[in-house]
MIGU-651456 format. One record per residue (C-alpha): x, y, z; residue in three letters. Coordinates in steps of 0.02 Angstrom, whole numbers, padded with zeros to 5 digits, always signed. Layout:
BEGIN
XYZALA/...
END
This chain:
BEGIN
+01425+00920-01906UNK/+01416+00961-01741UNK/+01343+01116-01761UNK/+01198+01030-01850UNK/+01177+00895-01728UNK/+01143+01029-01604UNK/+01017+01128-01706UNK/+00913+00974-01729UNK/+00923+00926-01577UNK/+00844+01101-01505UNK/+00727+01080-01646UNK/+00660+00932-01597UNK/+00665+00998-01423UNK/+00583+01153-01431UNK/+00428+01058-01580UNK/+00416+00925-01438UNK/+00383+01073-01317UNK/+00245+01155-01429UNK/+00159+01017-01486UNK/+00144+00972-01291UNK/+00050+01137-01230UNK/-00071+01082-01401UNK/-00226+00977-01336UNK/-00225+00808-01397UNK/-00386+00757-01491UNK/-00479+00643-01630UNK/-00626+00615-01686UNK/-00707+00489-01800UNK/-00584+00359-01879UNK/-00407+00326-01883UNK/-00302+00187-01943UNK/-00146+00125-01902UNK/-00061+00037-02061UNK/+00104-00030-02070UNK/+00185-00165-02165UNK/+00243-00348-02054UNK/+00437-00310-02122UNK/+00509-00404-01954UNK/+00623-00518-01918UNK/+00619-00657-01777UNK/+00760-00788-01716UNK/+00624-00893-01718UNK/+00542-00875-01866UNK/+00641-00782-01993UNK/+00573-00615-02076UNK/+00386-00597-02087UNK/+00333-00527-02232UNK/+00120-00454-02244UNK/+00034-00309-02171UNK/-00066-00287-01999UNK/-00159-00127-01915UNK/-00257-00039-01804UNK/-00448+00035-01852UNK/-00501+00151-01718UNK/-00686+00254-01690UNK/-00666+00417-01598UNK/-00840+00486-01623UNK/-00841+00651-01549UNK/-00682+00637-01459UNK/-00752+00660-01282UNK/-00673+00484-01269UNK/-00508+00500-01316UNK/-00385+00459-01305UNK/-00490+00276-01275UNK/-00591+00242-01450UNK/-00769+00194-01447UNK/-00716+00051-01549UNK/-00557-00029-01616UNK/-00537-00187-01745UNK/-00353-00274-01760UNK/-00300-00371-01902UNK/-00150-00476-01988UNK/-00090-00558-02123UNK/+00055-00617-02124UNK/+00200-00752-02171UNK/+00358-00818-02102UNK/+00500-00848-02226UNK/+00602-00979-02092UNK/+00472-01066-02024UNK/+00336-01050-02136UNK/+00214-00978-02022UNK/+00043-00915-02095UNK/-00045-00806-01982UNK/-00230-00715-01998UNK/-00299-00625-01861UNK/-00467-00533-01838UNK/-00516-00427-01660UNK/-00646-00311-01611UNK/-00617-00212-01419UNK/-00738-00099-01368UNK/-00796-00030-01185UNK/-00942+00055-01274UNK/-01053-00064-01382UNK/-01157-00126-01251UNK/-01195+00016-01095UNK/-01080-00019-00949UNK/-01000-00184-01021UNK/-00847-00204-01123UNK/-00826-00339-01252UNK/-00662-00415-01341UNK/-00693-00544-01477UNK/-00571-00606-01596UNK/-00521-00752-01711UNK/-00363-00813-01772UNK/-00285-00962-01883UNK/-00122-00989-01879UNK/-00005-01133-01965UNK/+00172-01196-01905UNK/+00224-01305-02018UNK/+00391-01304-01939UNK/+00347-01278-01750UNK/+00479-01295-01624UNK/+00466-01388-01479UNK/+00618-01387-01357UNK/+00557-01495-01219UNK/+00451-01466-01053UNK/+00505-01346-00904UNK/+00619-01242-00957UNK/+00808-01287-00910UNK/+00763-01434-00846UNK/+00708-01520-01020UNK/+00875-01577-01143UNK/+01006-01546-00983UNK/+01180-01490-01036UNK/+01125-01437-01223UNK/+01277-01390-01320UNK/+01308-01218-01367UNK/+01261-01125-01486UNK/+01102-01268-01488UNK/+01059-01199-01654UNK/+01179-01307-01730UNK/+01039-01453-01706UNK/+00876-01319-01739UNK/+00864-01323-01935UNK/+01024-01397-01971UNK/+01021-01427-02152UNK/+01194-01504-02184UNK/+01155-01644-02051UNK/+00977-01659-02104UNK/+00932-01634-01905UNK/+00789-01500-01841UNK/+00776-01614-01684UNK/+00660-01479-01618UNK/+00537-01488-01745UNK/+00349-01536-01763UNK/+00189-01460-01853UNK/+00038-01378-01786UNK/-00111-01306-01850UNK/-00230-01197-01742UNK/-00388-01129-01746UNK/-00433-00990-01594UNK/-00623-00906-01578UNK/-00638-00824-01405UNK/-00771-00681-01330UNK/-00738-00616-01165UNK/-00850-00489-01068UNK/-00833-00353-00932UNK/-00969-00273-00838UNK/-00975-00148-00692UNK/-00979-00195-00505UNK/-00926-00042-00427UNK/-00792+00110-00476UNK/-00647+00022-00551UNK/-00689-00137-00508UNK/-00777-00258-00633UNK/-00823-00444-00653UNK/-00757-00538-00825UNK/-00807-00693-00902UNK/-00770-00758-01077UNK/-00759-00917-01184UNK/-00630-00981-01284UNK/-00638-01103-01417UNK/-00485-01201-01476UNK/-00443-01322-01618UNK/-00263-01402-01641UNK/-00183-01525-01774UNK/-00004-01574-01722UNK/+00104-01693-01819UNK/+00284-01712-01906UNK/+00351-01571-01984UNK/+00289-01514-02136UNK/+00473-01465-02220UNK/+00448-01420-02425UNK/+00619-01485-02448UNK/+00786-01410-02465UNK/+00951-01384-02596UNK/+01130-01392-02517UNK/+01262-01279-02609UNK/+01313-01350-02759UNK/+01186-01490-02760UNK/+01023-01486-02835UNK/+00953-01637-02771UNK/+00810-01615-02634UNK/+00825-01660-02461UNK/+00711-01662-02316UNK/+00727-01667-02133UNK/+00728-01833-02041UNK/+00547-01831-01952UNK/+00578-01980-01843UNK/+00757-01891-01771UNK/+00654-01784-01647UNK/+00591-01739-01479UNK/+00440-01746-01525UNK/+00430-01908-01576UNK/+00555-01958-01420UNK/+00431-01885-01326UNK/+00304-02006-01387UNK/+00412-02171-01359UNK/+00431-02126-01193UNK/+00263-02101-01149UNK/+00266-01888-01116UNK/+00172-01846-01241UNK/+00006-01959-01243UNK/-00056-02047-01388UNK/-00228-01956-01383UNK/-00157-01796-01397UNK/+00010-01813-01522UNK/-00143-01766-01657UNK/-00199-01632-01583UNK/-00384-01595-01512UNK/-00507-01461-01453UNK/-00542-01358-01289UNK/-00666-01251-01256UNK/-00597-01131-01095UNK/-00730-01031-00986UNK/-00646-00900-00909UNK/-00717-00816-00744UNK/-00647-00690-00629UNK/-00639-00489-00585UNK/-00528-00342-00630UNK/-00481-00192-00541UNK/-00434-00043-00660UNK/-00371+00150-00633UNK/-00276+00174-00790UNK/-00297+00337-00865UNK/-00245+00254-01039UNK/-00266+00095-01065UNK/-00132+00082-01207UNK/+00002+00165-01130UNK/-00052+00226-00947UNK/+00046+00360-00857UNK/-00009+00314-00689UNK/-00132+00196-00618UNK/-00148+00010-00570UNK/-00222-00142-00679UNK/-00258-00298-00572UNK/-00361-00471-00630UNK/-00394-00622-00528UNK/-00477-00757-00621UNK/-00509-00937-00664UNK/-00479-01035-00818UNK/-00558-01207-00880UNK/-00574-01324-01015UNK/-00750-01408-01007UNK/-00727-01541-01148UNK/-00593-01682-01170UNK/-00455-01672-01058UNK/-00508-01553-00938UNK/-00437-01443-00811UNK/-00430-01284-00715UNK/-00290-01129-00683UNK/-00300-00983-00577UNK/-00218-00852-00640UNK/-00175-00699-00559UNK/-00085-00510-00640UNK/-00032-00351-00533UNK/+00008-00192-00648UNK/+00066-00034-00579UNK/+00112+00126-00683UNK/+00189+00257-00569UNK/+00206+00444-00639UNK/+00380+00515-00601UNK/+00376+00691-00593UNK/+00515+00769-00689UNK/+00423+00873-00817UNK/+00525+00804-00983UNK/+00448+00926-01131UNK/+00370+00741-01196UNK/+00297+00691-01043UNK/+00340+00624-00869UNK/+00408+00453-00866UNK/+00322+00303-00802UNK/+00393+00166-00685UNK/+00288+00013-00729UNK/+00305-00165-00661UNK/+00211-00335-00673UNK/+00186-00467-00574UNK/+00086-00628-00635UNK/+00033-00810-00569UNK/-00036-00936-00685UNK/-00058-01128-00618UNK/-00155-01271-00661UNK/-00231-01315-00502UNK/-00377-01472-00533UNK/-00312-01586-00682UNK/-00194-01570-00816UNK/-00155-01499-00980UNK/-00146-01571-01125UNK/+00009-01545-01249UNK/-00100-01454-01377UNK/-00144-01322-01238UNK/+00026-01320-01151UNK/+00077-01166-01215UNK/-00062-01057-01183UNK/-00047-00923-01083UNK/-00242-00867-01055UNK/-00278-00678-01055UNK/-00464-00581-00990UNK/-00408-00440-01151UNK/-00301-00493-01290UNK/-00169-00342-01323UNK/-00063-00462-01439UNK/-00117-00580-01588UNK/-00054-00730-01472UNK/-00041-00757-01302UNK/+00068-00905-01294UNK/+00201-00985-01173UNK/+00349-00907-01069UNK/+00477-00843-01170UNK/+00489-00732-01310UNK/+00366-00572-01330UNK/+00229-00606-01202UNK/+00333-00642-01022UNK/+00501-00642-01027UNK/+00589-00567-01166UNK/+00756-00650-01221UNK/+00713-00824-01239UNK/+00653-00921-01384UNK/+00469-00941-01414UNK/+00379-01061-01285UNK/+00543-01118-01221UNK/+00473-01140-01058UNK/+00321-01269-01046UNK/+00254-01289-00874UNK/+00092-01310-00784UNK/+00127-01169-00675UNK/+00253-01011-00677UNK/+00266-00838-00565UNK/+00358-00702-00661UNK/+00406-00526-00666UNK/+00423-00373-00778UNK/+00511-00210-00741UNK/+00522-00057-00861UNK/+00543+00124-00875UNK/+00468+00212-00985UNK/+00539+00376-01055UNK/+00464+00483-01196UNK/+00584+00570-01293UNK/+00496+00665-01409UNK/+00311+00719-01465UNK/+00248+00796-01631UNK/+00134+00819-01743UNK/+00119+00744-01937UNK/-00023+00715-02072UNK/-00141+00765-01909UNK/-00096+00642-01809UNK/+00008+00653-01648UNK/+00135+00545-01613UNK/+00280+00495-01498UNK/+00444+00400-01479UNK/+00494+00333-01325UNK/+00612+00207-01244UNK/+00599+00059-01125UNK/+00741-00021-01012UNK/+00677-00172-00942UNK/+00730-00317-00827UNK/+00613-00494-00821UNK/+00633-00636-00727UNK/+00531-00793-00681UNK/+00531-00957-00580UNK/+00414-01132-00621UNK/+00291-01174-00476UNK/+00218-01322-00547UNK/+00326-01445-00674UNK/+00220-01541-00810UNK/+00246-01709-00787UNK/+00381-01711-00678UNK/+00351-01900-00641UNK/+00361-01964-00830UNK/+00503-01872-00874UNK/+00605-01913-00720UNK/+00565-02091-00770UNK/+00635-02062-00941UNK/+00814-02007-00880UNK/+00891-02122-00968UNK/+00789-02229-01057UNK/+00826-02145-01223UNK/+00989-02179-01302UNK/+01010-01994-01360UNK/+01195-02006-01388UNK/+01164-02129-01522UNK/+01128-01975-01648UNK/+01143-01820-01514UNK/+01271-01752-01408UNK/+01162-01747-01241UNK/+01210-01813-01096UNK/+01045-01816-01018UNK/+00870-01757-01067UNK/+00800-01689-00917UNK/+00870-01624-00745UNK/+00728-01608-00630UNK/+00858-01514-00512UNK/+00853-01338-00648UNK/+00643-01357-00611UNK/+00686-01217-00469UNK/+00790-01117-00544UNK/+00756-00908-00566UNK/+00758-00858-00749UNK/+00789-00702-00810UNK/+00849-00577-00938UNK/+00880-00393-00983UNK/+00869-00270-01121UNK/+00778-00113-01194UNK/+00657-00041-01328UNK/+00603+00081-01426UNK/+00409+00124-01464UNK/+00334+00242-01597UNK/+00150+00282-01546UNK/+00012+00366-01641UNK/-00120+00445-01569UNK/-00061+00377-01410UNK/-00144+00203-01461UNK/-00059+00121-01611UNK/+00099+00096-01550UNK/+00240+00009-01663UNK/+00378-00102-01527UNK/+00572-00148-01561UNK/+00650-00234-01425UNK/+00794-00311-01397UNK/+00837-00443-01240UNK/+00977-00564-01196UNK/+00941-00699-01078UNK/+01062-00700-00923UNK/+01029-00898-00873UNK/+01161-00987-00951UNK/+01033-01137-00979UNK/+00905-01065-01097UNK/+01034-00926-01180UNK/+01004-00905-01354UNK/+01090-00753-01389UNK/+01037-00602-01429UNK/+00830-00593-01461UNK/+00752-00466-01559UNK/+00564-00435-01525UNK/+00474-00316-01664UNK/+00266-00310-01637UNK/+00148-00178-01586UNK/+00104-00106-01405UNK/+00199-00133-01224UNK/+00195-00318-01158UNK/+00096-00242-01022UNK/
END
């Protein structure tokens, strides 16, 4: 056994070492296929299909396309989640100006919402807290509400000088929110139907105690203008071995409740230079600003975490996927946050199948965070107490303004198959190391880096 071990290592080894000295290129299309066979804490498995199209032309572009479409269809078994999902990205279509369109509808029908600012909303939560998310015996998923979103956005790049160009985009938003939208349920050895009680949760709390306003519990529509620059020196945009990616920009709603965040992201990819038969490995790190600074959000657009270039179907919140890894999906609701993201990234081996080159390589990472700006600070530290949550729940408080301050962060690693250096497939796995908003082990399974 060990004998063959050892032969397939140096196999792999020396095809890794051949396939490097081979120069990489494409030309003309290539797409990236794969069944949605994941699995979320959050939402259960997700069952549908999403991909990558990609242009090449001649290949004097590569390994950036001349044009790329995304897509995705998928389905949540837990929480019933329907997503579809349509992009274009190209840096080509129009001379010296890049364009990223894209639309997306997506249904919760059992949306979780766990409460405003992070550790500070539902203070000294038993644990596990699970045992009140989608508790079927008790009848309880106090966490629970609908929502029902349509997204249309265009944003645009041009050229100011080498490396440096100005962005501006548009965004157009439509929400429903509302109870949850539960098909029913069977107990073991019963076959009568139950449902969950709608009027045991937050959400409608929330609503008694004024946090959540009347003329937004329904829902509503935003229409963001985006405006900024970005400074770029990747040498691959997917997965860069060296170079820096920097964006300062504004962000605004111009209709309904309006108002205005500055948002702010420093990327650096630094080439170590070991000389691995795959390829050097790449220190990268993050750091990233987003604030509401004139006005205030609405609950509908809470969770948004606005983007110049869409890498991911959603850009939402800070937890799970898109910030810091580890935590449960929007956990943390805030009008403004600073975080960071720390990773190495090692390729172990490279080959060559059906024509296409490929990749595997791992990712250590470390994230951590910390809220600048609370959302409504003032009516939930007038709630405190107000709510008789013991009557039904085992809280002792629901908020603790003092956790506002508090850093967050977590730990864990990856793995990434990439094709054609572009269509990368991600597995990662996190565990949040603040005791507040631990949830146990998270498993994260998409496409492409976080950043």
């Amino acid at each position: 056994m060990k004998k063959l071990a050892t032969i397939l290592f140096l196999a792999i080894v020396c095809s890794a070492g051949l396939n490097a000295q081979e120069k990489e290129m494409k030309t003309g299309w290539s797409f990236g296929l794969l069944p949605t066979a994941t699995y979320s804490v959050d939402n259960g498995f997700q069952a549908g299909a999403f991909g990558d199209v990609y242009y090449y032309g001649d290949g004097s572009t590569y390994p950036d396309p001349l044009h790329k479409i995304s897509w995705e269809a998928s389905y949540f078994t837990h929480s019933h989640r329907m997503r579809l999902y349509l992009a274009y990205d190209s840096k080509y279509l129009i001379p010296n100006m890049r364009v990223n369109a894209s639309v997306t509808y997506m249904n919760d029908p059992l949306y979780s919402l766990w409460g405003f600012n992070g550790g500070a909303s539902l203070a000294n939560l038993p644990s596990p807290y699970t045992e009140y998310w989608s508790n079927q015996a008790t009848g309880i998923n106090y966490f629970g509400m609908s929502r029902n979103m349509l997204r249309i956005l265009a944003n645009f790049q041009g050229r100011i000088t080498d490396n440096l160009n100005w962005a501006a985009g548009m965004n157009f938003w439509n929400w429903k929110l509302g109870d949850m939208k539960d098909t029913g349920y069977t107990l073991d050895g019963s076959t009568e139907k139950k449902y969950y009680n709608h009027e045991n949760t937050l959400y409608k709390d929330y609503q008694k105690l004024g946090i959540i306003k009347p003329e937004e519990a329904g829902g509503g529509t935003a229409l963001e203008i985006n405006a900024g620059v970005v400074f770029d020196t990747r040498d691959i945009e997917a997965a860069p071995n060296h170079g820096i990616w920097a964006e300062a920009y504004l962000n605004g709603n111009v209709i309904n409740q309006r108002y205005l965040k500055a948002c702010a992201y420093f990327r650096n990819y630094i080439d170590i230079p070991i000389h691995l038969p795959a390829g050097d490995p790449v220190f990268a790190y993050r750091l990233a600003w987003q604030q509401t600074i004139a006005g205030e959000t609405p609950l509908y657009m809470i969770q948004n975490n606005p983007l110049l270039v869409q890498r991911n179907m959603i850009s939402e919140g800070f937890g799970s996927s898109n910030t810091i890894r580890g935590l449960r999906e929007n956990r943390i609701l805030t009008e403004g946050m600073a975080w960071t993201n720390i990773e190495l990234r090692v390729k172990l081996v490279k080959f060559k199948l059906a024509n296409q080159f490929f990749y595997i390589a791992m990712n250590p990472f470390f994230d951590a965070g910390v809220i600048t700006k609370a959302y409504r600070a003032k009516e939930l530290a007038a709630a405190a107490g107000k709510l008789d949550v013991n009557t039904y729940m085992p809280f002792s408080q629901i908020y603790d303004a003092t956790k506002v301050g508090d850093i967050i962060y977590s730990a864990g690693a990856g793995l990434k198959i990439a094709m054609n250096q572009n269509f990368i497939v991600s597995v990662e796995l996190a565990k949040c190391l603040y005791k507040p908003l631990d949830a146990g082990m998270w498993l994260g399974i998409g496409i492409n880096y976080q950043f």
